[in-house]
DOKE-677602 format. One line per 5 residues: for each residue x, y negated, z of N, C-alpha, C. Coordinates in nm, 2 decimals. Example, Ala and Ser with C-alpha at 12.3 -4.5 7.8 and 13.67 -1.06 7.14 Angstrom:
BEGIN
1.32,0.57,0.78,1.23,0.45,0.78,1.32,0.33,0.78 ~ 1.28,0.22,0.71,1.37,0.11,0.71,1.29,0.00,0.79 .
END
This chain:
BEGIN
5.08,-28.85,12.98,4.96,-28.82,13.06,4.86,-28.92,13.05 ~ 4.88,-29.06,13.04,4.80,-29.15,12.98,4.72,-29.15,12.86 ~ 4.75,-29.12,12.78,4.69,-29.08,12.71,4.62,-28.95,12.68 ~ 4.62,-28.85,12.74,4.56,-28.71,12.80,4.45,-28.78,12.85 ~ 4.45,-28.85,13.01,4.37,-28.90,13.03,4.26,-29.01,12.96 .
4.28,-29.09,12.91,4.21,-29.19,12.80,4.12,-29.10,12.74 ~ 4.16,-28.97,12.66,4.09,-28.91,12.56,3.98,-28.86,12.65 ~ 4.04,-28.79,12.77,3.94,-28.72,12.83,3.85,-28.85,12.88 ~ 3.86,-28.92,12.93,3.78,-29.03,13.01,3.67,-29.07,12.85 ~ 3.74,-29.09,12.73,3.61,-29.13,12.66,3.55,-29.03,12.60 .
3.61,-28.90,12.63,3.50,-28.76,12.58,3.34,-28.77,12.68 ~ 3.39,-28.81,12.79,3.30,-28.74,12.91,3.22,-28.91,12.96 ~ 3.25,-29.00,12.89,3.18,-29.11,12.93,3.06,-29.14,12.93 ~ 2.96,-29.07,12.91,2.84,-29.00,12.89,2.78,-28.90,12.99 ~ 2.88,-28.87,13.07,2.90,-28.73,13.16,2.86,-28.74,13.30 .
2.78,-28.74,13.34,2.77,-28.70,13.47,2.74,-28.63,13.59 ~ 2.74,-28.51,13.55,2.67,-28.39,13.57,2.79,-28.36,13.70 ~ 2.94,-28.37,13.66,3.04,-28.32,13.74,3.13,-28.44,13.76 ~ 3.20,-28.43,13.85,3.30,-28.52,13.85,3.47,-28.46,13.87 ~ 3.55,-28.53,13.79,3.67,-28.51,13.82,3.77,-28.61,13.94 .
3.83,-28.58,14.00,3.89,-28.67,14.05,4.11,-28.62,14.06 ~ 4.14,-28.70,14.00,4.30,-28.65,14.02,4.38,-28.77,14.10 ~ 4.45,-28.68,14.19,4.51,-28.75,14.30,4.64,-28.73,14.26 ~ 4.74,-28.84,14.21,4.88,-28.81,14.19,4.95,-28.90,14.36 ~ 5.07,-28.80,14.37,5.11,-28.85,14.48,5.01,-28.85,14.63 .
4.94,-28.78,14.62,4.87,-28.78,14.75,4.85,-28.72,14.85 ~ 4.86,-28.80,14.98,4.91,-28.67,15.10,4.80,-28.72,15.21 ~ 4.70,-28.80,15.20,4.57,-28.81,15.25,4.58,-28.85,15.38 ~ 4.69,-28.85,15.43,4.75,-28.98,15.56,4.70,-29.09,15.51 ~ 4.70,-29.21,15.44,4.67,-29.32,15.43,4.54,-29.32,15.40 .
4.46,-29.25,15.34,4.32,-29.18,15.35,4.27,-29.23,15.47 ~ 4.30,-29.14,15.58,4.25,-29.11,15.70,4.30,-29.24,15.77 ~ 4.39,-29.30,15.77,4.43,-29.45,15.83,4.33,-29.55,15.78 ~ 4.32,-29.54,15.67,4.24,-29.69,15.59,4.05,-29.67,15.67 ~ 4.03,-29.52,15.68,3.87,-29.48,15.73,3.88,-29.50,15.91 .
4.01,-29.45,15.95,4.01,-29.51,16.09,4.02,-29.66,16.12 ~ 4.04,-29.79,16.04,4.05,-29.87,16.03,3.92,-29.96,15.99 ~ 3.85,-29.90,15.94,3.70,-29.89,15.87,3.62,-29.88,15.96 ~ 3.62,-29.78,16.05,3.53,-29.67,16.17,3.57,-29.83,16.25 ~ 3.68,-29.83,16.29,3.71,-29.93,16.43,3.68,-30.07,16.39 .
3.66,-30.14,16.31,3.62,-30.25,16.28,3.47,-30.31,16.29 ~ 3.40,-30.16,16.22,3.27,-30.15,16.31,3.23,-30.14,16.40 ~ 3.33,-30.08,16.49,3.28,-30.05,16.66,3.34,-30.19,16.72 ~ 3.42,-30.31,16.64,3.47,-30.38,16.69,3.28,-30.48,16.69 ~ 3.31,-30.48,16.57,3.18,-30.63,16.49,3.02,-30.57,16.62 .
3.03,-30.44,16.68,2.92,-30.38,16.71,2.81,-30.29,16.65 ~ 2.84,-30.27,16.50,2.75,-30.22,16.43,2.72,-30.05,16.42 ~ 2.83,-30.02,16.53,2.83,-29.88,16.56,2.89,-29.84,16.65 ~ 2.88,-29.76,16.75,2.92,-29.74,16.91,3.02,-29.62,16.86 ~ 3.14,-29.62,16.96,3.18,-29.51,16.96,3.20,-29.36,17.00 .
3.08,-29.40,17.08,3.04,-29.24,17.08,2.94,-29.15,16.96 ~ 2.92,-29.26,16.89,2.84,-29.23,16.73,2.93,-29.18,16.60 ~ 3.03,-29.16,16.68,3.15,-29.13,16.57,3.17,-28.98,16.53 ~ 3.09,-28.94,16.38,3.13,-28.75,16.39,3.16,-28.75,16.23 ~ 3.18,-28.65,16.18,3.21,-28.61,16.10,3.15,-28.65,15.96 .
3.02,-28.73,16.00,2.98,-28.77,15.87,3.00,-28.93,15.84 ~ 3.02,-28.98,16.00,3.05,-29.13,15.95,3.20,-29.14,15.92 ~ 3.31,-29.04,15.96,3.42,-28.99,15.87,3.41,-29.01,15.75 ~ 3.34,-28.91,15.67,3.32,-28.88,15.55,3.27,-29.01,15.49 ~ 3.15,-29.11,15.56,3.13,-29.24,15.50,3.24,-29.32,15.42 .
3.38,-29.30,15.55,3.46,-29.41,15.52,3.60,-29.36,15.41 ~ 3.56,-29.25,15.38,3.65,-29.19,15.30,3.62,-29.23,15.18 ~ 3.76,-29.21,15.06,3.76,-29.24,15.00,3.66,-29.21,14.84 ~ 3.62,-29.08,14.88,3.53,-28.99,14.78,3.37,-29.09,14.89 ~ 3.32,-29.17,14.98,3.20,-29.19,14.99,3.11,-29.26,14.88 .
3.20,-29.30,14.77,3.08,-29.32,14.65,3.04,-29.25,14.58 ~ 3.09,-29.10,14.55,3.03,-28.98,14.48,2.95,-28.95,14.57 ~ 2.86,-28.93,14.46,2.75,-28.80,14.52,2.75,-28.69,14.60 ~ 2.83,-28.60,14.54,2.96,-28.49,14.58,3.05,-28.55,14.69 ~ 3.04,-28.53,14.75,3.21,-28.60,14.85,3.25,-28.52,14.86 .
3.21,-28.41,14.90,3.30,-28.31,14.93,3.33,-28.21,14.82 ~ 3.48,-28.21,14.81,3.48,-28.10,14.67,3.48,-27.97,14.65 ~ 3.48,-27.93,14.55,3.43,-27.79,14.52,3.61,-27.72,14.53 ~ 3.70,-27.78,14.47,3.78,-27.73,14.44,3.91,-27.81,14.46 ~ 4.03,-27.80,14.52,4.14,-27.89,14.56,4.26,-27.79,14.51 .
4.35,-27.80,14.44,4.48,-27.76,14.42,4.60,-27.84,14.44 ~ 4.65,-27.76,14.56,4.80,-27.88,14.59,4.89,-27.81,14.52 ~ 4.97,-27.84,14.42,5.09,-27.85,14.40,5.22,-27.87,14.47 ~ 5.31,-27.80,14.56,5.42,-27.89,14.60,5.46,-27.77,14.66 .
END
């Protein structure tokens, strides 16, 4: 699989039009703990009240908030 990926990663290294993202092992609990933990640290420091808390400052603290895209087009679970 390592090497699957490598090839692909330096085909598309020039690519940015789409993004791939593969999640092995993932069940998006620790996801959502590490962003609740994120969220409340701010409301701790003051830099954000908690009634200002919705679905996009969610999405801030997720793990996809450095793509462009955060939200994806397409999710396949296996299991």
């Amino acid at each position: 699989i390592n090497e699957v990926l490598k090839k692909l990663d330096d085909a598309t290294k020039n690519y940015d039009k789409h993004y791939l993202n593969i999640a092995i092992a993932y069940g998006g609990q620790n996801e959502l703990v590490d962003a609740v933990k994120k969220i409340a640290l701010r409301i701790k420091d003051g830099s954000i009240d908690i009634n200002d808390i919705n679905k996009d400052v969610i999405e801030a603290n997720l793990y996809t908030a450095h793509l462009p895209q955060q939200s994806p087009d397409l999710i396949l679970r296996t299991s």
